[in-house]
C-alpha positions in Angstrom: -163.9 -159.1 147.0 -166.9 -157.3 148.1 -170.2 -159.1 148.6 -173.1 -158.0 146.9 -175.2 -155.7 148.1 -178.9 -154.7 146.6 -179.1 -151.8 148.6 -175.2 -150.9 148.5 -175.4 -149.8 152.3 -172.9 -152.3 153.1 -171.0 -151.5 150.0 -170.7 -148.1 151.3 -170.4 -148.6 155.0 -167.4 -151.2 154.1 -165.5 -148.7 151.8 -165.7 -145.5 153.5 -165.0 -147.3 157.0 -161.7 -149.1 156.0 -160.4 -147.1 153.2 -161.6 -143.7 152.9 -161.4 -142.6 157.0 -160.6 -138.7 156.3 -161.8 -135.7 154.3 -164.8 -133.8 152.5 -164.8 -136.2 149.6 -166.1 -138.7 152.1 -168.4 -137.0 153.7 -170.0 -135.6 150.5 -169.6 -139.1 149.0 -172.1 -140.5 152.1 -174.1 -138.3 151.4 -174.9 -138.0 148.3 -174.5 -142.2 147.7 -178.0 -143.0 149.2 -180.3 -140.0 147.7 -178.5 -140.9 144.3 -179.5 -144.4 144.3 -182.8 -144.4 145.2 -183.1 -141.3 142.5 -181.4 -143.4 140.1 -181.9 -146.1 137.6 -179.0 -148.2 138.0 -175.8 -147.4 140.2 -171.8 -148.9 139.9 -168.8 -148.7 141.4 -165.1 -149.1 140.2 -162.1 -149.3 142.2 -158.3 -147.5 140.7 -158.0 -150.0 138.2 -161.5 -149.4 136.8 -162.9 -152.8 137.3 -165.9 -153.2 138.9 -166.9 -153.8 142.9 -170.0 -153.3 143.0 -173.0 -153.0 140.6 -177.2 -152.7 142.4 -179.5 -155.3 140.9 -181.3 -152.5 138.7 -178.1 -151.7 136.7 -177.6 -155.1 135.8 -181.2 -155.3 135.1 -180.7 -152.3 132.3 -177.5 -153.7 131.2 -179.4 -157.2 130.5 -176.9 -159.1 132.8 -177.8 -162.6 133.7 -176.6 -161.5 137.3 -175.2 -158.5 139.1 -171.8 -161.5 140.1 -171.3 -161.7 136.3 -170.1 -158.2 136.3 -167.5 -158.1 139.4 -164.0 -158.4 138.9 -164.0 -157.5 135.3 -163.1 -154.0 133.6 -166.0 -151.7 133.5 -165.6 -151.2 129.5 -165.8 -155.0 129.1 -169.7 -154.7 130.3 -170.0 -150.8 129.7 -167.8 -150.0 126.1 -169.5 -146.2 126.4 -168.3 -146.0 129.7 -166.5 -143.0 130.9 -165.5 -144.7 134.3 -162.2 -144.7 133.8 -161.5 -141.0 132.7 -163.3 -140.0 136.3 -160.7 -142.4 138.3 -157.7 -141.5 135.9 -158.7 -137.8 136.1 -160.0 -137.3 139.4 -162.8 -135.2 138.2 -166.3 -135.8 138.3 -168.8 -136.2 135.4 -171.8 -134.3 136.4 -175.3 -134.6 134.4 -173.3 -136.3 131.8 -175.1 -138.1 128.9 -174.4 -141.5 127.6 -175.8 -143.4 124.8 -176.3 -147.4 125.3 -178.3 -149.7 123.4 -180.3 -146.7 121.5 -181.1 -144.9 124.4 -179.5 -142.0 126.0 -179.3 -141.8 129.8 -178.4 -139.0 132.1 -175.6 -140.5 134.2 -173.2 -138.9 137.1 -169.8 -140.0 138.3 -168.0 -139.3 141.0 -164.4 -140.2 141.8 -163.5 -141.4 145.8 -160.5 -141.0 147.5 -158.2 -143.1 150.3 -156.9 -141.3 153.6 -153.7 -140.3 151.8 -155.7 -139.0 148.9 -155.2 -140.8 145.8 -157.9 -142.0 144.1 -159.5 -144.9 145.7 -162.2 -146.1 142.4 -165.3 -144.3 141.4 -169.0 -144.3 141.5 -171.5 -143.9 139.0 -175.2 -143.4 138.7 -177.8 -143.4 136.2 -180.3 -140.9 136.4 -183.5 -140.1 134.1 -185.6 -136.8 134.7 -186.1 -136.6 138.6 -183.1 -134.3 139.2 -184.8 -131.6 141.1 -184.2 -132.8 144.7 -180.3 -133.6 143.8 -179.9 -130.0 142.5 -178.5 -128.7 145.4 -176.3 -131.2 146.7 -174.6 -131.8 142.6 -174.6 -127.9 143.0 -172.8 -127.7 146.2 -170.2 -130.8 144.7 -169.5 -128.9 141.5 -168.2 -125.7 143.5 -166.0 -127.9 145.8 -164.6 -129.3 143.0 -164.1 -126.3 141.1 -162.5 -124.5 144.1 -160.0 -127.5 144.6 -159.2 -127.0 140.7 -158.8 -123.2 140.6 -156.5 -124.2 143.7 -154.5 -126.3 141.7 -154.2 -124.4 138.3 -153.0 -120.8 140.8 -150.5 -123.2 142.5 -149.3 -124.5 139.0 -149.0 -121.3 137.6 -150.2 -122.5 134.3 -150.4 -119.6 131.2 -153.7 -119.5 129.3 -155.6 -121.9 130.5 -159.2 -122.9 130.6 -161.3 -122.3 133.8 -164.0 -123.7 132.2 -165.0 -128.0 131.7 -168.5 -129.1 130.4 -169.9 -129.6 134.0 -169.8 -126.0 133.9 -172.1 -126.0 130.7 -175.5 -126.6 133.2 -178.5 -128.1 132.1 -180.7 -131.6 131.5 -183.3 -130.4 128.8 -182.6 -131.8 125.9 -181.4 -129.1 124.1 -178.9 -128.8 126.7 -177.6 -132.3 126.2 -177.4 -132.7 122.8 -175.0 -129.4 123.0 -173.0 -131.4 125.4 -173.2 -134.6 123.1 -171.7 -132.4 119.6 -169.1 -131.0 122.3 -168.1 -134.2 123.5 -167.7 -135.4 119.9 -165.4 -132.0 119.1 -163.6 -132.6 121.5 -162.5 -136.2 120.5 -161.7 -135.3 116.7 -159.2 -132.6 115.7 -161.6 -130.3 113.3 -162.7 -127.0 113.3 -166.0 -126.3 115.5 -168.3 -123.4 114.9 -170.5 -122.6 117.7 -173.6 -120.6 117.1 -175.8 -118.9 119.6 -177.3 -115.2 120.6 -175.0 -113.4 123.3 -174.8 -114.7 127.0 -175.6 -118.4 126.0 -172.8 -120.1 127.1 -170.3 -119.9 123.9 -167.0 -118.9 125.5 -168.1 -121.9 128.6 -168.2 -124.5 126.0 -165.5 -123.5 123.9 -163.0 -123.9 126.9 -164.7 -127.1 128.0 -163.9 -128.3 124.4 -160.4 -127.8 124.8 -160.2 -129.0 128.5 -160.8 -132.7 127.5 -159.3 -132.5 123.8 -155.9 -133.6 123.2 -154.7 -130.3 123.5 -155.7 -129.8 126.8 -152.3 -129.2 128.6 -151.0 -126.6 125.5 -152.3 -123.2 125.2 -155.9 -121.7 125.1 -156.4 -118.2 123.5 -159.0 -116.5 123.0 -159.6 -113.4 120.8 -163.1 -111.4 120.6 -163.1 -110.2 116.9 -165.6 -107.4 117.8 -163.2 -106.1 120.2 -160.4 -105.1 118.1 -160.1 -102.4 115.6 -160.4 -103.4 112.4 -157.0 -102.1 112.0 -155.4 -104.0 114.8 -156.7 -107.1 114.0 -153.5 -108.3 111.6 -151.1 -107.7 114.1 -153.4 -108.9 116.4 -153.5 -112.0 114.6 -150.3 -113.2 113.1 -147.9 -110.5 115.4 -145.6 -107.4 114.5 -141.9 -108.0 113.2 -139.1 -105.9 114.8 -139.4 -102.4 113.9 -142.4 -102.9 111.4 -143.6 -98.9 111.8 -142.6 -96.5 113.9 -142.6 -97.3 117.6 -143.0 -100.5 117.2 -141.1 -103.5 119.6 -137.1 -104.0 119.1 -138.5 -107.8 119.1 -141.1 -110.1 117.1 -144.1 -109.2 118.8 -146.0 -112.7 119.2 -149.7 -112.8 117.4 -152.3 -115.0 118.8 -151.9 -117.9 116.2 -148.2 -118.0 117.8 -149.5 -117.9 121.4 -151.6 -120.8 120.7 -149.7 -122.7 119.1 -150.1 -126.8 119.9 -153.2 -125.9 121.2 -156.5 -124.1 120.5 -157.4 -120.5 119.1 -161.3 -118.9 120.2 -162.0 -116.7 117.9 -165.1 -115.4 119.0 -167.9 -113.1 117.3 -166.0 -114.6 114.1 -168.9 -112.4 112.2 -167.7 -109.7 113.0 -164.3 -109.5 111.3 -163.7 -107.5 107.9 -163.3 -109.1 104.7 -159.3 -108.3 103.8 -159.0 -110.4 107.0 -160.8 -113.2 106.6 -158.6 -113.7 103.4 -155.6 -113.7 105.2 -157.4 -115.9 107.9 -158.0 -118.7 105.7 -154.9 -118.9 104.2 -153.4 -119.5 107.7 -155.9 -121.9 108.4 -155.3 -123.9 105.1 -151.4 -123.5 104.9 -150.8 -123.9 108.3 -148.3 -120.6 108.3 -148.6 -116.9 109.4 -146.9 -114.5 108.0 -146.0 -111.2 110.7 -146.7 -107.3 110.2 -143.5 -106.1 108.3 -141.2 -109.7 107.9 -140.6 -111.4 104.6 -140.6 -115.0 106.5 -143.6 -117.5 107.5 -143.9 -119.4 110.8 -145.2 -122.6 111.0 -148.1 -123.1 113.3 -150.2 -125.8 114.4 -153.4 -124.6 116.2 -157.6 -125.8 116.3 -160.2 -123.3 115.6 -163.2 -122.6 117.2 -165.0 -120.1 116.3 -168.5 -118.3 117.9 -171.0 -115.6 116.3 -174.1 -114.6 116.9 -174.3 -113.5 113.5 -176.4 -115.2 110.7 -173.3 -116.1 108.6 -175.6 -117.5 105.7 -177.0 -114.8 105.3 -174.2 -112.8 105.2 -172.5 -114.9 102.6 -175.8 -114.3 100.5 -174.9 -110.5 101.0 -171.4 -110.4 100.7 -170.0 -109.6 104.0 -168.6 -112.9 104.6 -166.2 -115.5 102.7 -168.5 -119.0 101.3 -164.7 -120.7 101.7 -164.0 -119.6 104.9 -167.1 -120.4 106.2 -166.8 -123.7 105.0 -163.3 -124.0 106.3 -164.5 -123.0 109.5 -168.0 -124.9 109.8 -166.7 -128.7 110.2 -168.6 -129.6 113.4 -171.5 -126.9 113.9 -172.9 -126.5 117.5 -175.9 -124.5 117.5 -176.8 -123.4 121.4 -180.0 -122.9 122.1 -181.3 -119.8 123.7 -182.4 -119.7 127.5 -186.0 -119.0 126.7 -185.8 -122.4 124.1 -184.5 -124.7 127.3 -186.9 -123.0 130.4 -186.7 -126.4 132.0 -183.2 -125.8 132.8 -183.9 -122.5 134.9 -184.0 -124.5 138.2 -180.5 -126.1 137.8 -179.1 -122.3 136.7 -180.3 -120.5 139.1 -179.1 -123.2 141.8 -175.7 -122.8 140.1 -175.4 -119.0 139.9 -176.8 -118.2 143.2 -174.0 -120.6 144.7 -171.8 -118.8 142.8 -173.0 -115.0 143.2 -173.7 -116.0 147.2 -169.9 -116.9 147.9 -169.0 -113.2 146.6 -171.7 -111.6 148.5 -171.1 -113.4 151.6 -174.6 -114.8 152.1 -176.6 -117.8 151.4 -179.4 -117.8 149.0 -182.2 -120.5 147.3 -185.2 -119.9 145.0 -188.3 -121.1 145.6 -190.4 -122.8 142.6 -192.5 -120.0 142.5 -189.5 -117.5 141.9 -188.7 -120.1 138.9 -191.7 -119.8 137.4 -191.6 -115.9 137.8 -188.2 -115.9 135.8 -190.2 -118.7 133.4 -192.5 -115.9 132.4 -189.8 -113.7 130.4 -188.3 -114.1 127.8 -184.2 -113.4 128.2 -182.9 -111.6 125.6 -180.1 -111.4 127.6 -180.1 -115.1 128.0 -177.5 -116.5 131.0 -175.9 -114.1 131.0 -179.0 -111.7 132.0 -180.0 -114.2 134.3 -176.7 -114.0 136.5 -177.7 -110.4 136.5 -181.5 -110.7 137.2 -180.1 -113.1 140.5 -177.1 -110.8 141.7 -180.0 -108.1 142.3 -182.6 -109.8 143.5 -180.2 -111.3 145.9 -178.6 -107.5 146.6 -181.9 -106.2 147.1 -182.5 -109.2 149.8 -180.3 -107.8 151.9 -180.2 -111.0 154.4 -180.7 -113.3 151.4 -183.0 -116.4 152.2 -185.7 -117.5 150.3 -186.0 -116.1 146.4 -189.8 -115.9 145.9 -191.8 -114.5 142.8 -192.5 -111.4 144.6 -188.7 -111.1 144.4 -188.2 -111.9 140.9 -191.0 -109.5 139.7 -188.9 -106.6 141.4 -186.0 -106.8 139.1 -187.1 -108.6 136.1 -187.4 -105.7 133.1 -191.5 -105.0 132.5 -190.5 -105.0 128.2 -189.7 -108.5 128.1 -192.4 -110.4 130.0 -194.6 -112.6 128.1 -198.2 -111.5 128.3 -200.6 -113.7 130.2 -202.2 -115.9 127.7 -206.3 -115.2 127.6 -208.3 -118.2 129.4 -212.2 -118.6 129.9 -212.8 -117.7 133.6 -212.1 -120.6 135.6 -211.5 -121.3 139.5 -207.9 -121.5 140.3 -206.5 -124.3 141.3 -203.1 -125.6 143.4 -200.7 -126.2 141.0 -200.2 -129.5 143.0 -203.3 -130.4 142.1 -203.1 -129.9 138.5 -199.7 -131.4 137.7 -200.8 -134.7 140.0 -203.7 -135.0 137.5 -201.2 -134.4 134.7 -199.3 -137.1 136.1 -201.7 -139.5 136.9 -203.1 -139.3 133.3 -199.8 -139.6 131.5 -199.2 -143.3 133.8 -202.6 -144.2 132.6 -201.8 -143.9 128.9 -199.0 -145.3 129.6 -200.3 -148.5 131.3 -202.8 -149.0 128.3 -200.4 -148.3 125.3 -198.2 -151.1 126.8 -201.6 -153.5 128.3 -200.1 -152.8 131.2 -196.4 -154.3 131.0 -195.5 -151.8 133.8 -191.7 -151.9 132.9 -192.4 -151.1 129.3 -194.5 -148.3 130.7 -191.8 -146.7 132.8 -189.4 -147.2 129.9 -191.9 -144.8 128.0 -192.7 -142.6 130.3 -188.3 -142.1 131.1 -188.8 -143.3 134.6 -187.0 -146.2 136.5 -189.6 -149.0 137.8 -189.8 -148.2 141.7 -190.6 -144.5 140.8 -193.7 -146.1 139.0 -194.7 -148.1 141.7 -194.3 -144.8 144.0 -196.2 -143.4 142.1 -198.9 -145.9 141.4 -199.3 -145.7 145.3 -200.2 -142.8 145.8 -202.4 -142.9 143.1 -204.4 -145.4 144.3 
């Protein structure tokens, strides 16, 4: 057994030193264990059987442990029942920015598995974080591409047909908007009902309709996906439910598969769902309620089992209140509804995407790349019709017309943003300019002080108000006074 350790120094030094003597996963794991718990609001660690080693006294202090020794030794879900611990050490994968609810509160946590020199997984290590995610952005960054490298690796080597590049990690953000997306997914993803996901183009819909799948049930069977909007309208049956042998001239010898037969045991996208004509949609909804499809040209129904998701960026109200789309298959189709929001609805987000993309667009460009806050506020100003998917594109030629890359400023950003959809500057009596450091350390200094008199100065009531841990108070209390 491992002693307790406040800090967790030892902790670390013990289990990286005589376990884990090898690889990256070490080396990131160092790294990243120190800046994460001093970030954080709690930290824990489980070894392969998910029972916990380790726990830091603030953890136990949120859990409302008598003692941090109470907890070691026993399985994580007997202290933590909304613990995901032992997915990350059964799995392998990391839980990055994920949310968990405990005791009516829901906290941002992170979890990353750790591995033994012969590289099976050694336990896991988990920390609770509240807002103050900025300085970990590019070290979470820099883990979720190594990890998603070391998975494409594996799905290429495996050969696997139709599957998902795509988990929630990939679905980036900490604004609230962006976690209760994550939250509805998480909760499709458990229950076997149809999901309707609802958002204007280049939000994210096809990323979260895969990460769905990838920690459903179904995860090992087949993903296909299908862009209605695609397809003409008189494709789409064949399309759908497949082409029997010699149907119409020219066509195959043999059944030619439709997608409800590709994915079946597994999960059908059907995306800009909106788009599809009404003859079809009847035909849709009787596959979905009967459970059979019946090919182009064959007298005979195949059986198929398959979960729906669909995506639109259509108002499909209001095109059941015109006519243009099925009330029933609406219904049918709308069990779970997941409504994402638009980029310019979660701005707070903007530093954690553009960390993310860079990384990304970097690698193909062969150059490195970061954004300055300034450059974020730039992109702040406008208002994305385009949404992520503009953004990737707003990045790629900033970054192109870089040439050596570096340092993103606002200069930069105001090259290639597009003039039409920039906010205007709202109109402000003259006044002095001030550093913004300035400013937002008043804002922050007043927002501690109402703090400290709504709760007559309880100062952990006050951080628990203000969605901070107790030593970032006191830091901050410091250098206030």
């Amino acid at each position: 057994m491992i002693d307790i350790d406040p800090g967790g120094t030892r902790y670390m030094t013990q289990l990286f030193g005589e376990k884990n003597k090898s690889g990256l996963t070490r080396d990131l794991i160092e790294a990243l264990f120190p800046m994460f718990e001093e970030a954080s609001a709690g930290a824990i660690a489980v070894d392969r059987e998910a029972r916990i080693t380790w726990m830091n006294s603030s953890y136990s202090q949120l859990l409302g442990l008598k003692s941090q020794a109470s907890a070691i030794g026993r399985p994580v879900r007997q202290v933590i029942p909304e613990t995901r611990m032992p997915e990350v050490v059964e799995t392998g994968k990391p839980l990055l920015l994920d949310i968990m609810e405990h005791q009516q509160q829901q906290l941002v946590v992170t979890r990353l598995p750790f591995y033994d020199e012969t590289g099976e997984i050694e336990g896991a290590v988990a920390f609770v974080l509240y807002d103050d995610l900025q300085p970990l952005t590019p070290l979470v960054s820099k883990y979720r591409r190594l990890h998603q490298d070391l998975a494409a690796a594996r799905k290429a080597l495996a050969k696997k047909a139709r599957s998902t590049r795509y988990s929630l990690g990939d679905f980036v953000g900490a604004s609230p908007g962006a976690l209760e997306v994550k939250r509805r997914a998480r909760l499709a993803a458990g229950r076997e009902m149809a999901v309707l996901l609802l958002g204007e183009t280049g939000t994210g819909k096809e990323v979260l309709a895969q990460a769905i799948h990838t920690v459903s049930s179904r995860a090992e069977k087949p993903f296909v996906g299908v862009n209605v909007a695609a397809i003409p309208d008189n494709l789409l049956e064949a399309e759908f439910f497949g082409v029997a042998p010699g149907a119409y001239t020219g066509a195959d010898r043999k059944l030619r598969e439709g997608k409800f037969q590709l994915a079946n045991g597994g999960t059908l996208f059907l995306d800009e769902v909106g788009d599809m004509p009404l003859p079809l949609q009847a035909k849709l909804l009787r596959a979905l309620q009967e459970g059979e499809v019946e090919p182009l040209g064959s007298n005979k129904v195949a059986s198929v089992d398959v979960r729906v998701i669909a995506a639109t960026s259509r108002n499909l109200e209001a095109m059941i209140a015109d006519g243009s789309f099925r009330s029933d298959l609406y219904y049918r189709l709308n069990v779970l509804e997941i409504p994402i929001p638009p980029l310019r609805d979660r701005l707070a987000d903007l530093g954690l995407l553009c960390e993310t993309l860079l990384w990304e667009i970097s690698e193909g460009l062969d150059m490195r790349a970061e954004i300055s806050d300034a450059g974020v506020a730039a992109l702040a100003s406008y208002d994305w019709p385009g949404n992520i998917r503009e953004l990737r594109n707003v990045l790629e030629r900033a970054l192109t017309m870089s040439e050596e890359g570096g340092v993103l400023d606002a200069d930069a950003m105001f090259k290639v943003l597009p003039r039409f959809g920039a906010r205007p500057l709202p109109k402000t009596a003259s006044r002095p300019v001030r550093p913004l450091s300035e400013i937002l350390a008043e804002a922050e200094a007043q927002a501690v002080e109402e703090a400290l008199v709504a709760t007559r100065g309880n100062r952990t009531k006050a951080a628990r108000l203000l969605g901070i841990s107790r030593s970032v108070l006191y830091e901050k209390l410091a250098k206030m006074s």
